[in-house]
C-alpha positions as CSV (number, residue, x, y, z in Angstrom):
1,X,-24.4,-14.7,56.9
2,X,-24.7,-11.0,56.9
3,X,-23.4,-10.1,60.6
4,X,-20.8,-11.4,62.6
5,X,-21.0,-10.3,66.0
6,X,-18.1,-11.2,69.2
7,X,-17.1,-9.4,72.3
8,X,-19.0,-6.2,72.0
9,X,-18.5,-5.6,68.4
10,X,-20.6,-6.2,65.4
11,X,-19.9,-6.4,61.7
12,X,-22.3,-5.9,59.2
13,X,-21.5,-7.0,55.7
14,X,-24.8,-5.3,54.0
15,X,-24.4,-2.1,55.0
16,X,-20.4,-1.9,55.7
17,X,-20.5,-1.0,58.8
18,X,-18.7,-2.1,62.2
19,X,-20.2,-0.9,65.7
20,X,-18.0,-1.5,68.7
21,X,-19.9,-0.8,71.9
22,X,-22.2,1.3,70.7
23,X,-20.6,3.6,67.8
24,X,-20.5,2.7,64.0
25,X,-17.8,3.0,61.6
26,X,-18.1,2.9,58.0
27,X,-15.4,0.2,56.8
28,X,-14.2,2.1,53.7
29,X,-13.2,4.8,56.2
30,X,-11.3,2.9,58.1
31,X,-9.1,1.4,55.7
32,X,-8.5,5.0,54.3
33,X,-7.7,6.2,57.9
34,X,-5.1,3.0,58.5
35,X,-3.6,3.8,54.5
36,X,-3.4,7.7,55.8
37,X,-1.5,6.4,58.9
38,X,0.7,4.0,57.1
39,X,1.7,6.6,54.7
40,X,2.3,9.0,58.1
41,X,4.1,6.5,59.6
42,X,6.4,5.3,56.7
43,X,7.2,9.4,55.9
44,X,8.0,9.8,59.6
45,X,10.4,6.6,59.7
46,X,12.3,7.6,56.5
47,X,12.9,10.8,57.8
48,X,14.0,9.9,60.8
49,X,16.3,7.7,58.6
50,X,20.2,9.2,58.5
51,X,21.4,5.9,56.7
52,X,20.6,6.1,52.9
53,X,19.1,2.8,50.8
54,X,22.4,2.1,49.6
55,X,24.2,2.1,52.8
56,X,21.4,0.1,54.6
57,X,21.9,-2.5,52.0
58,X,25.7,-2.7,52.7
59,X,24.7,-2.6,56.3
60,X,22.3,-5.7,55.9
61,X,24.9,-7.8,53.4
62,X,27.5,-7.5,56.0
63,X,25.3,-8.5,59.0
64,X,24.2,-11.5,56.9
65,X,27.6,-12.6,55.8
66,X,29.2,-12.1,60.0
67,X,26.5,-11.8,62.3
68,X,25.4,-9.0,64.1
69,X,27.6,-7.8,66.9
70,X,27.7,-4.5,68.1
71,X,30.1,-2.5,66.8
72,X,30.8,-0.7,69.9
73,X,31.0,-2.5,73.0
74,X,29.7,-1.2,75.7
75,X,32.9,0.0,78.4
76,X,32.5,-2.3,81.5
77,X,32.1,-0.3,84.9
78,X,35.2,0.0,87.2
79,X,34.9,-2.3,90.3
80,X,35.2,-0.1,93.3
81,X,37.6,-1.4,96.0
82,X,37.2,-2.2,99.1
83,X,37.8,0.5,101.9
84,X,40.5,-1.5,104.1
């Protein structure tokens, strides 16, 4: 069992190397490109961040121990009267 082949794309153990519908990919290069992207993506989430590890933790402990509930409800809109 050296290929495995469904829906249009084919895997080929031997030579390590996936072709979907028509165009090959060396394997190796794809996991580097999806570690590249995790690292991308984890950089760009923590730096988003404005909460640091110390306050998420507090954050977490205090949502496990009540419950989440938001801490700011949302106002609720003023009923408009009717025009007599």
């Amino acid at each position: 069992m050296r290929e495995i082949s469904f829906l249009g794309v084919k895997i080929n153990f031997t030579s390590g190397e996936i072709s979907v519908l028509g165009y090959k990919f060396r394997i190796l290069t794809l996991v580097l490109i999806y570690v590249l992207y995790l690292i991308i993506f984890g950089n760009l989430l923590c730096s988003c961040s404005t909460m640091s590890l110390g306050d998420m933790q507090e954050y977490f402990a205090l949502i496990k121990q009540e419950g989440f509930e938001d801490p700011k409800p949302k106002p609720k809109p003023p009923v408009a009267s009717k025009p007599q």
